[in-house]
C-alpha positions as a Markdown table, in Angstrom:
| # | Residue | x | y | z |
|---|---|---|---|---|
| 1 | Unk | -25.9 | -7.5 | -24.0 |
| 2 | Unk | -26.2 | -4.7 | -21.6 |
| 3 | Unk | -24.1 | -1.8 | -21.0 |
| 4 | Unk | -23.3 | -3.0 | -17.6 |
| 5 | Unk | -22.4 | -6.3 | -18.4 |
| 6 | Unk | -19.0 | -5.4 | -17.4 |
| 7 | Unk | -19.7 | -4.9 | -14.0 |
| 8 | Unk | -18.6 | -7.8 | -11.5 |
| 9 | Unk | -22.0 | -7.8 | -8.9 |
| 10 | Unk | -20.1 | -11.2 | -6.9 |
| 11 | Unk | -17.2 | -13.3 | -7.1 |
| 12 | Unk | -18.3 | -16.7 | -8.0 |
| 13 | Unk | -18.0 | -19.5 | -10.4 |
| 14 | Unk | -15.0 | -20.6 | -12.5 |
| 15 | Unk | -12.0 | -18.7 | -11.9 |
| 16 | Unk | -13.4 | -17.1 | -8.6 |
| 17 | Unk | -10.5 | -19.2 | -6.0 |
| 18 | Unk | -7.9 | -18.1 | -8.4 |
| 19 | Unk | -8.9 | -14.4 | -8.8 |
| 20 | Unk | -8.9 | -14.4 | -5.1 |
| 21 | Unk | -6.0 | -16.0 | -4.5 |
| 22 | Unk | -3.9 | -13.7 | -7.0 |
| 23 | Unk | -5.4 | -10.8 | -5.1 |
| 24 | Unk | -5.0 | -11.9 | -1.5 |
| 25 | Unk | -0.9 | -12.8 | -3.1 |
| 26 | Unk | -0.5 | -9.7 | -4.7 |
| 27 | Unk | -1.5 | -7.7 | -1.4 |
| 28 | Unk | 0.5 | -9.6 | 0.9 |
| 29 | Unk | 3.1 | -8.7 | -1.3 |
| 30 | Unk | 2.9 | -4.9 | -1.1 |
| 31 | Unk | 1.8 | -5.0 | 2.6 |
| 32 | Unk | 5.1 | -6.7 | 3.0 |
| 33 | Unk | 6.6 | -3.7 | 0.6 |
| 34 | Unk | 4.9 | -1.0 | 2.6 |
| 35 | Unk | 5.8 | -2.3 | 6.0 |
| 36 | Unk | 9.5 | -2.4 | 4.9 |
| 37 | Unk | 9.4 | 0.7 | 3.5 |
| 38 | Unk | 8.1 | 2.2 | 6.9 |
| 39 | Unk | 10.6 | 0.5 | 9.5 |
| 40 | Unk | 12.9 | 1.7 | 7.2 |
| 41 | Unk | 11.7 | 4.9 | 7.1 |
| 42 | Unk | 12.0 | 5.1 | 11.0 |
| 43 | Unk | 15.6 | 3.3 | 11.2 |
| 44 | Unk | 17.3 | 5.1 | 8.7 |
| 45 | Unk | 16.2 | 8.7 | 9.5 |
| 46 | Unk | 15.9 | 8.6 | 13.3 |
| 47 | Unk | 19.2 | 10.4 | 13.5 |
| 48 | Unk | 17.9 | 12.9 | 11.5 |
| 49 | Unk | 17.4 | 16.2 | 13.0 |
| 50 | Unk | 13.4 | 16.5 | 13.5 |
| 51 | Unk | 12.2 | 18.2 | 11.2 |
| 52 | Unk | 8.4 | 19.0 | 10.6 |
| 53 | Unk | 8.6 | 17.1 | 6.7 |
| 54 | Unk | 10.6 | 14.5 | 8.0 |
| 55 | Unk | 7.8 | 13.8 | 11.0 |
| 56 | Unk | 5.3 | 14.7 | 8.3 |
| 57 | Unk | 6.2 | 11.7 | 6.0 |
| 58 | Unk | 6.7 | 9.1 | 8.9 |
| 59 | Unk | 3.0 | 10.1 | 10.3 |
| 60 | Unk | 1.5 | 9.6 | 6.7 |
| 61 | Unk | 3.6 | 6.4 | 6.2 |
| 62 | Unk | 2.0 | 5.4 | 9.3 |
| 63 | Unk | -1.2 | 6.3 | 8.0 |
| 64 | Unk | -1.4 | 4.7 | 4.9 |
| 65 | Unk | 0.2 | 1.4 | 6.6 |
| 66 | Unk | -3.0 | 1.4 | 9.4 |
| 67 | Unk | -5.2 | 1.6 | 6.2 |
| 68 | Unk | -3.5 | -0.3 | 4.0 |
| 69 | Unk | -6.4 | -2.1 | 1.6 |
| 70 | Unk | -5.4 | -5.6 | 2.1 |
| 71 | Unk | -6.6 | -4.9 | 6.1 |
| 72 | Unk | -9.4 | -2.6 | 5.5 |
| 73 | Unk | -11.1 | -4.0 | 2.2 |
| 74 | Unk | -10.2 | -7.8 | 2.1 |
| 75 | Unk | -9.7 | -10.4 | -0.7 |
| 76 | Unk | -13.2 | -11.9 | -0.2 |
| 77 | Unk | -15.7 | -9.2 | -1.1 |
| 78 | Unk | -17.7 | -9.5 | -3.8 |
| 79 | Unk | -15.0 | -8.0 | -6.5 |
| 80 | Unk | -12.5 | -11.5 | -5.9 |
| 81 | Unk | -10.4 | -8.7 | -4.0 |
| 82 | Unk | -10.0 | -6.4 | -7.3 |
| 83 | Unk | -9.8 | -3.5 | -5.0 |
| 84 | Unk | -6.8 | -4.7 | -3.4 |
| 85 | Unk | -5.4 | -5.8 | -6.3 |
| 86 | Unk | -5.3 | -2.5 | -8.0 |
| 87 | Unk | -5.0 | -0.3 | -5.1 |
| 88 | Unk | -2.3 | -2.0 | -2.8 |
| 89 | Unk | 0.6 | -1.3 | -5.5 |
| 90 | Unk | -0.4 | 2.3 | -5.5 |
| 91 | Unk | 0.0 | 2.4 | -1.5 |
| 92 | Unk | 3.1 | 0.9 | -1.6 |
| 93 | Unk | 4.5 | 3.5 | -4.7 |
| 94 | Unk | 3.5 | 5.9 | -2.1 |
| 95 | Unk | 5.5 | 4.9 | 0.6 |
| 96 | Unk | 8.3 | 4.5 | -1.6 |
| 97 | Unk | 7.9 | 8.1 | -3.0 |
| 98 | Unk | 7.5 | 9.4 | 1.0 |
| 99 | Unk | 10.9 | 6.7 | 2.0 |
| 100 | Unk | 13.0 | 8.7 | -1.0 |
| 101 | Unk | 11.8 | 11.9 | 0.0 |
| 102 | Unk | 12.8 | 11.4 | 3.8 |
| 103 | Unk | 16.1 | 10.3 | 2.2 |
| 104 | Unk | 16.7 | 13.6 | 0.6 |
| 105 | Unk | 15.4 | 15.6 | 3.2 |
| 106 | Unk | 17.7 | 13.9 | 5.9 |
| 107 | Unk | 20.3 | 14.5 | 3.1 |
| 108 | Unk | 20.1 | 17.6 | 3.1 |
| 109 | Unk | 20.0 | 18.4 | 6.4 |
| 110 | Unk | 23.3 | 17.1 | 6.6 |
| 111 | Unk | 24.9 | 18.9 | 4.3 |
């Protein structure tokens, strides 16, 4: 057996339209999360007085959206859409993390 055995070179044979499938779910799923997390972002801090973090976090939230990895790397490349898989929930922890801190920031502004 060799050492790179492992390795997954293209997504074919048995398994391979439910590997996709799960992937292609999964990243819908957190695109969906990210894109809420966004508008939400926008509609619940656009009273806020402007900050420069505030603006910071909706430009990154805008960034990370634009290149989210179910849009930019796809379901049906040769990994069965691993990529997305693993990396889509890590996009949309991150717009969580930058929707909470918008929260305390506006928070604190008001107070």
């Amino acid at each position: 057996m060799s050492p790179l055995s492992f390795l997954v070179i293209a997504c074919s044979g048995p398994g391979a339209g439910e590997a996709i499938a799960t992937s292609s779910l999964i990243g819908l799923a957190c695109a969906v999360g990210s894109i809420a997390a966004t508008v939400t972002l926008f509609v619940r801090t656009r009273k806020a007085i402007a900050s420069g973090l505030l603006n910071a976090g909706r430009i990154l939230a805008v960034v990370f959206l634009a290149l989210h990895p179910l849009w930019t790397i796809g379901t049906v490349s040769g990994d069965c859409g691993s990529m997305v898989r693993y990396s889509a929930p890590v996009v949309l922890l991150l717009h969580v993390g930058i929707l909470l801190a918008a929260w305390r920031v506006k928070r604190q502004e008001t107070t």
